[in-house]
N, C-alpha and C positions, 0 to 999 in steps of 0.2 A: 504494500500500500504506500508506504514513505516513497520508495522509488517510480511508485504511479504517479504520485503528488509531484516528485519533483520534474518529473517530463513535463507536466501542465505548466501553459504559459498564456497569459494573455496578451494571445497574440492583435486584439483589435486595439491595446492601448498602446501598441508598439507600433502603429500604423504614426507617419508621418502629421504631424499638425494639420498639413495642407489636405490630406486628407480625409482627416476626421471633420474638418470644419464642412470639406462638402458634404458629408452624413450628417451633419450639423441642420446644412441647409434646407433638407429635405423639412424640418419639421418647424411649427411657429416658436418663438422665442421663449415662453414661458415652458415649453416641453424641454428646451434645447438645453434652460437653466436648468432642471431638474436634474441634467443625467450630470451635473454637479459632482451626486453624493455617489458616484459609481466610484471614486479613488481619488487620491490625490492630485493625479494625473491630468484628470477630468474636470478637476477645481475650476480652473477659468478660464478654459477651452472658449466656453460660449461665449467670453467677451471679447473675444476678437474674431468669431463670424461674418464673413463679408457679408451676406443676407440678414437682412433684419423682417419679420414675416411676423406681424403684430395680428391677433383676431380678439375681438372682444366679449366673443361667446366664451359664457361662465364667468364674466366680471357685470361688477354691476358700475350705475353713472358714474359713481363719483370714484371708485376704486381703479376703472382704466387709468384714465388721465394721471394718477399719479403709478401705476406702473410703467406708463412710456416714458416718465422723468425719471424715474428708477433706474430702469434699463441705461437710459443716456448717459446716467453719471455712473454708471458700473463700469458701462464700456471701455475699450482699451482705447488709446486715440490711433484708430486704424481708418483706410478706408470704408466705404460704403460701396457694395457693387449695385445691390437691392434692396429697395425700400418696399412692401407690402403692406398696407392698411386695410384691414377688411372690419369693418363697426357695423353695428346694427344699433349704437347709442350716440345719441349726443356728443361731439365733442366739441371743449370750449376754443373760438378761435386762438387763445394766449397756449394752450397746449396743442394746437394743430401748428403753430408758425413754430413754436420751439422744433417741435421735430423733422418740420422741414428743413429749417433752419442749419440743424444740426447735420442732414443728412447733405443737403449743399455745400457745408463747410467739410462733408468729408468725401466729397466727390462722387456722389452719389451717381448710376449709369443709367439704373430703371428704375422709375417710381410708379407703384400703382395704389389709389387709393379707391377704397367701392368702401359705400355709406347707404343705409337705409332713408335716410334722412338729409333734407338738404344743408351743404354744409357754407360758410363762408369762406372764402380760401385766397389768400394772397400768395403768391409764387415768385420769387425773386430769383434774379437773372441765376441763370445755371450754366457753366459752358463743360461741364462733364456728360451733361443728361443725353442721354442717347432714343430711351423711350418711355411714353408717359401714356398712360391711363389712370382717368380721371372719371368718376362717378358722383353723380346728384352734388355739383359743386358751384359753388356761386361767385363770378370776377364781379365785384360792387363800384360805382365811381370809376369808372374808366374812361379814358379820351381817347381822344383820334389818333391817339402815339400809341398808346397802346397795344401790345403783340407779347404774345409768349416769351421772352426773352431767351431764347436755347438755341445758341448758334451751332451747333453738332446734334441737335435732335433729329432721327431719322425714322420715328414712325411715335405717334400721339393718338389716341381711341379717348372721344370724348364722350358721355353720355346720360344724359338728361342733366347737362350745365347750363346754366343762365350766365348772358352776356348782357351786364344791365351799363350799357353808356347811356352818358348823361350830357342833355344838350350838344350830341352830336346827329347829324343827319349820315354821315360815314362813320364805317368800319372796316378793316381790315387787321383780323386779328393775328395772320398768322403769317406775317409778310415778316416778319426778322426769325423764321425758321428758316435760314438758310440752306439748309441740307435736307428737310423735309421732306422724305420719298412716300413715306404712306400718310394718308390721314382717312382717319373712318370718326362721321360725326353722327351719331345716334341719337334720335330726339331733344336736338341743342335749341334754345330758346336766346333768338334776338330781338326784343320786343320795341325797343326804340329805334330801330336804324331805320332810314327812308333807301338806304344801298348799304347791301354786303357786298364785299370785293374778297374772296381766295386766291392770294396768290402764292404759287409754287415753282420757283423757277427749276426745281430737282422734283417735283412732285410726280409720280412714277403711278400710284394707285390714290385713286379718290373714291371713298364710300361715304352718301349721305340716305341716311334711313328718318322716317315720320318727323318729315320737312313739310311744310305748307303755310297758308295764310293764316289766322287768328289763333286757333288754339293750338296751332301746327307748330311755331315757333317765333313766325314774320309775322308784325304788321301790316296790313290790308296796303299793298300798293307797294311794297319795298321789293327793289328789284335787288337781282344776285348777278355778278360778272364775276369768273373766273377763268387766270389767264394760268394756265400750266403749259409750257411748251413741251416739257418731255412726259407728258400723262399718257399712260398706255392703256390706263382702265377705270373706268369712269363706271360706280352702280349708283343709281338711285332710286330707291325702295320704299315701299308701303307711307308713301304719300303724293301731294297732292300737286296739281302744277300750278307755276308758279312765274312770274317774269324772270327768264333769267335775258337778261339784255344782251349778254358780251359771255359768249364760251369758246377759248382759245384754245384749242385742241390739236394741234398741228400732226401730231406723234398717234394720235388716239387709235386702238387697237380693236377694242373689246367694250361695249356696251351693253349694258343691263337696263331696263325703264319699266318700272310699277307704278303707275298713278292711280288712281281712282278719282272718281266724281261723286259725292253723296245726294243722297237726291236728285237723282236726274227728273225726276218724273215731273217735281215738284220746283227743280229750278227753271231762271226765268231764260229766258233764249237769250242775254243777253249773258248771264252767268256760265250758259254753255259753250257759247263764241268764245267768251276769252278762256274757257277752260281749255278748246282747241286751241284756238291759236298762242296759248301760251306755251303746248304741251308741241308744238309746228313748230317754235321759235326755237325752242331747244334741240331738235331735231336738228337743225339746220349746222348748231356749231357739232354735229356728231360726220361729219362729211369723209372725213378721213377712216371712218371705221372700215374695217373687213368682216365682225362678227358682232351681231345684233341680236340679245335675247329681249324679249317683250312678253308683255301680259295681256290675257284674255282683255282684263280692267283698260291696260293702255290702248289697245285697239279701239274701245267703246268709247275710250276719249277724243280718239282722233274723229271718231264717224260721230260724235255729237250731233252736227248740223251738216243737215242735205245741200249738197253741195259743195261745201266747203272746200273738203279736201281735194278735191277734183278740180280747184284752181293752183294747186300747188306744185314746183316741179319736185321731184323728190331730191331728197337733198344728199345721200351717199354716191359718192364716187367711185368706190373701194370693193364696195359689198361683196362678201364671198356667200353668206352663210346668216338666215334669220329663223331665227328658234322660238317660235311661240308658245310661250307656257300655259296652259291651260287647264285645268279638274274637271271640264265638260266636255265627254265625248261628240257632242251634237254642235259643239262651237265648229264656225266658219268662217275664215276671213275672208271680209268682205272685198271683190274682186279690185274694185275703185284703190282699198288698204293695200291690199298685192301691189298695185300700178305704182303708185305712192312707194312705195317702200323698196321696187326693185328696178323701179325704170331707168334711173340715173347710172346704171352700172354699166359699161359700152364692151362687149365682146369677151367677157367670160361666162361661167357657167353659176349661176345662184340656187342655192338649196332654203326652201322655205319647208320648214319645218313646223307642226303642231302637237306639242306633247312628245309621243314617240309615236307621231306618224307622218312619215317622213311624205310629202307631196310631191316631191321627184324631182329633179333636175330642170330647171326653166330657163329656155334660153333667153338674153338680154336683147337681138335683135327680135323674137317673138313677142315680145314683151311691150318693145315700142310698136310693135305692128298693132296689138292687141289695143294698144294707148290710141292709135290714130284713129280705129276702124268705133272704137269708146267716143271718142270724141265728134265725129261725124255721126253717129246714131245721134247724140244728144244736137248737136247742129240741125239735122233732118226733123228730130222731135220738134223743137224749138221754130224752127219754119212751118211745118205743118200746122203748131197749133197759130 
């Protein structure tokens, strides 16, 4: 037995610091201190953790807030690779800047903070940060200078934040992200601005999801221009359209378009005009694309009003390939929608797709044949009556 004993070794405290810290990582912070009382070894391993992984499930209001000062002044003074906030409680803004604070001062790379509740949040310039997600978070008192301050951020996921500026008619918040390849904005609220501008001169993916006028996120009548010159994919999802005046898309690869229209039945033709041609306007800066998915909903937007669309020339250049999403087998798009959507494409082959039923190969000089012979029927109608 003595000589069984002395073979055993424990061989996981004899792993390398660098090592143990990324096992370290895997778990939130108050777990990490725990494994403290494993040996002497283990003593204060956890205060030099590059990851800092905060959750506030099993504390209560007033107990968090003073364990993230805890934590701070335990720590060793090392870098920050990872910051993770996940609360489901209050926090007060003098302990939400302390910890940011503290994580900028030590060069903090990722920060992600999700809050059940909305938070107030000031964010001071950061040139370590690399990526940032941000949950139910409130920028208060902001001007027309104002922008994320992160000149090395290169991908930011925003979602359900308020941009509350004050006595400005412009915004552009994310124009001193200079490096900014992704940006995904999830039910973001700009309730003041009469123009949103995103600009991305590196901007590579763009995703905006439950966007629209009033309780969407824009005030009634505020347009959106966004100039990304090297964007190669552009979604925007489960809302509503919108003015966008100015879409610079030069590079643009791959489009996604979910809108809807509520109450069609019950809106006035005047509401349905501009729900087209707001939903045609943005169309038009998609010209360079090759691959177009759409929605049953987006379709029904374009055919609002009789007629309409059938003054428009279509506005892809590029088109390879259009994928129409749809959960109704009995959906058909409407021939006029076809014309519109594939006519601009000169001498390749375009694949219109519904679901997973593929409609087959349509040729582009077909296509304008079908346009001319469309157009003379309504000529001849139009004369006759």
């Amino acid at each position: 037995m003595e000589d069984r004993e002395a073979g055993l070794q424990d061989r996981l405290s004899d792993l390398p610091d660098y090592v143990i810290h990324e096992i370290l990582c895997f778990l939130e912070i108050n777990q990490a201190i725990q494994t403290s009382v494993l040996s002497k070894r283990w003593k204060n391993l956890w205060a030099s953790v590059p990851d800092l992984n905060f959750n506030s499930k099993g504390f209560k209001e007033q107990t968090f807030p003073k364990f993230l000062r805890r934590v701070i002044s335990k720590r060793e003074d090392c870098n920050v690779r990872r910051l993770d906030v996940f609360t489901h409680l209050p926090i007060r803004l003098s302990s939400m800047e302390g910890l940011i604070n503290y994580a900028v001062a030590h060069q903090v790379e990722d920060f992600r903070f999700v809050s059940d509740d909305v938070q107030p949040v000031y964010l001071p310039e950061c040139g370590s940060l690399k990526a940032l997600f941000l949950s139910r978070c409130k920028f208060g008192d902001l001007r027309t200078s104002f922008g994320f301050g992160f000149a090395n951020l290169t991908s930011l996921d925003l979602y359900v934040c308020w941009f509350c500026y004050s006595e400005n008619d412009f915004g552009d918040p994310f124009a001193r992200c200079q490096n900014l390849r992704r940006l995904c904005l999830r039910y973001c609220r700009f309730p003041s601005l009469k123009k949103l501008k995103i600009t991305g001169f590196q901007l590579v993916s763009l995703e905006i999801q439950g966007f629209g006028y009033g309780d969407r996120g824009l005030q009634e009548g505020c347009e959106v221009e966004i100039f990304a010159p090297n964007l190669l994919s552009f979604v925007y999802k489960f809302s509503k359209p919108v003015d966008f005046c100015g879409l610079h898309f030069p590079s643009l690869d791959y489009v996604e378009v979910h809108v809807w229209q509520h109450g069609t039945d019950e809106a006035t033709d005047h509401d349905k005009r501009r729900a087209s041609l707001c939903l045609m306007s943005m169309f038009e800066g998609f010209g360079n694309a090759q691959s177009v998915k759409l929605y049953c909903e987006t379709i029904q937007v374009l055919d609002l009003v009789d007629g309409l669309l059938e003054q428009q020339p279509s506005p892809f250049k590029r088109l390879k390939k259009v994928d129409v999403h749809c959960n109704r087998e009995s959906f058909k798009v409407p021939a006029h929608v076809t014309n519109y959507l594939l006519t601009g494409t000169i001498g390749q082959e375009l694949y219109l797709e519904v679901g997973d039923r593929v409609l087959g190969s349509i040729s582009t000089g077909l296509l304008q044949g079908l346009a001319w012979l469309y157009a003379l029927k309504c000529f001849m109608c139009t004369v006759y009556l």
